[in-house]
MARKEVO-877305 format. One line per field, with one value per residue (C-alpha): residue in one letter; x, y, z. Coordinates in Angstrom, 1 decimal, decimal comma, always signed. Layout:
<nodes>
resn <- [A; ...]
xx <- [X; ...]
yy <- [Y; ...]
zz <- [Z; ...]
</nodes>
This chain:
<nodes>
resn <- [X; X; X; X; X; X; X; X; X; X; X; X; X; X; X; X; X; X; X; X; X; X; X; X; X; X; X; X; X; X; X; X; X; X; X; X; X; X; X; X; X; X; X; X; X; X; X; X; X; X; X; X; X; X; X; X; X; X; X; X; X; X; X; X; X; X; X; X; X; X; X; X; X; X; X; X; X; X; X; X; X; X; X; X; X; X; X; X; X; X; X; X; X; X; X; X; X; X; X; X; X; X]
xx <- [+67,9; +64,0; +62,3; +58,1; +56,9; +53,2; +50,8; +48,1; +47,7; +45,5; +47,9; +49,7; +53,8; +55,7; +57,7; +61,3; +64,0; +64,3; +61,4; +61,8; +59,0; +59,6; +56,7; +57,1; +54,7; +53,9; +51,0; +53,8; +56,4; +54,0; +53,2; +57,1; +57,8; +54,5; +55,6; +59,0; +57,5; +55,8; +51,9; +50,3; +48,1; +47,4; +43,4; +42,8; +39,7; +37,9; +36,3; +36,8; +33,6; +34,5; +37,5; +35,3; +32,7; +35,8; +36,7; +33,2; +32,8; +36,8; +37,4; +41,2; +41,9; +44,2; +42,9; +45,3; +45,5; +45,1; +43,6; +45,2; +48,2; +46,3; +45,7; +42,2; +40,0; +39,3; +42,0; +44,6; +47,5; +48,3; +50,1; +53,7; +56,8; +58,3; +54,9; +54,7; +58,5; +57,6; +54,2; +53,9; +52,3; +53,6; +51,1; +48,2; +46,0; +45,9; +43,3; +44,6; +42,8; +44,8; +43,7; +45,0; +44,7; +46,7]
yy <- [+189,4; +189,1; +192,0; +192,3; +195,2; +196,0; +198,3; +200,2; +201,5; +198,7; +195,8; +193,7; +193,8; +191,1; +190,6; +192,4; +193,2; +196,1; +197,6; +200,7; +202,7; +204,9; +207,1; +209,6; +211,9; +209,5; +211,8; +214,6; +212,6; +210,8; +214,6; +215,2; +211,8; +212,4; +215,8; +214,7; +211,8; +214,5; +214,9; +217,6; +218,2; +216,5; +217,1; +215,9; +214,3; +214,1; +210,4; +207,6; +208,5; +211,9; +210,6; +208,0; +211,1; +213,4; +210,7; +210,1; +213,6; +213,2; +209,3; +210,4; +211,2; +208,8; +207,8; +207,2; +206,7; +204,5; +204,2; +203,4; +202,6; +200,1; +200,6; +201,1; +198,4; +200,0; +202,8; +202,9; +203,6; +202,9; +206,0; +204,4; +206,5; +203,2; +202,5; +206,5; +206,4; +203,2; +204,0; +205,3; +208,6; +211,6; +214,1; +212,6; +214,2; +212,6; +212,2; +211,8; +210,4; +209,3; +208,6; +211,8; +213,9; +215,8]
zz <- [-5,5; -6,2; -7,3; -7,1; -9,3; -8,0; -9,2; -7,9; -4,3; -2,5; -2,2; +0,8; +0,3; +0,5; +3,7; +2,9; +4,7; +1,9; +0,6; -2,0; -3,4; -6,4; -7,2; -9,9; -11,4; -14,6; -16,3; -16,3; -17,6; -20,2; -21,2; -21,8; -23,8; -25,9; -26,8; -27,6; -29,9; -32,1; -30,1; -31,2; -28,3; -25,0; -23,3; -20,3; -19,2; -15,4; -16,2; -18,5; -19,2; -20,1; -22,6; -24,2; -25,0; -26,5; -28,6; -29,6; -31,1; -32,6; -33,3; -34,7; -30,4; -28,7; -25,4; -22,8; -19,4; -16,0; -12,5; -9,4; -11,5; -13,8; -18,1; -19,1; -21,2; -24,4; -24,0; -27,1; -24,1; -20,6; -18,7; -18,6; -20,1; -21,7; -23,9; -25,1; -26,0; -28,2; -29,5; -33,2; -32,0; -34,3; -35,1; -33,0; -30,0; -26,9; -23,9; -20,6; -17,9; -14,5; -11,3; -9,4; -12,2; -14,4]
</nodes>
């Protein structure tokens, strides 16, 4: 069986005769793996714009965060579940910033 993982929301698929979407609500269950990996605090941000400016006035914030499914440049996370459950994060503050909000 092939499998295509694609990201984002403008995209062709693939001809199929099977074609599954999975969408879950990743910023929520980001939130809930952050938490459980010892994050103090989780501040969400409007813009990239606005999470670059939060981290200017606090350089120890975590940035974190995607649009239309895709990790930000200069961003210390993406918004996947898998790289918060393996990120050394413990007694950090995060910014969020996702493309549907959070």
């Amino acid at each position: 069986m092939n499998t295509t993982i694609i990201h984002g929301t403008e995209h062709a698929y693939p001809a199929a005769n099977v074609n599954i979407v999975i969408d879950v609500i990743r910023a929520f269950t980001v939130s809930h793996i952050a938490f459980l990996k010892g994050v103090r605090e989780i501040f969400l941000a409007n813009t990239v714009e606005e999470a670059f400016a939060m981290q200017a006035e606090n350089p120890a914030l975590l940035l974190a965060g995607e649009i239309e499914g895709l990790p930000l440049d200069r961003f210390d996370l993406d918004n996947s579940p898998h790289t918060f459950s393996q990120a050394a994060i413990a007694n950090t503050s995060v910014v969020l910033k996702t493309t549907n909000g959070v």
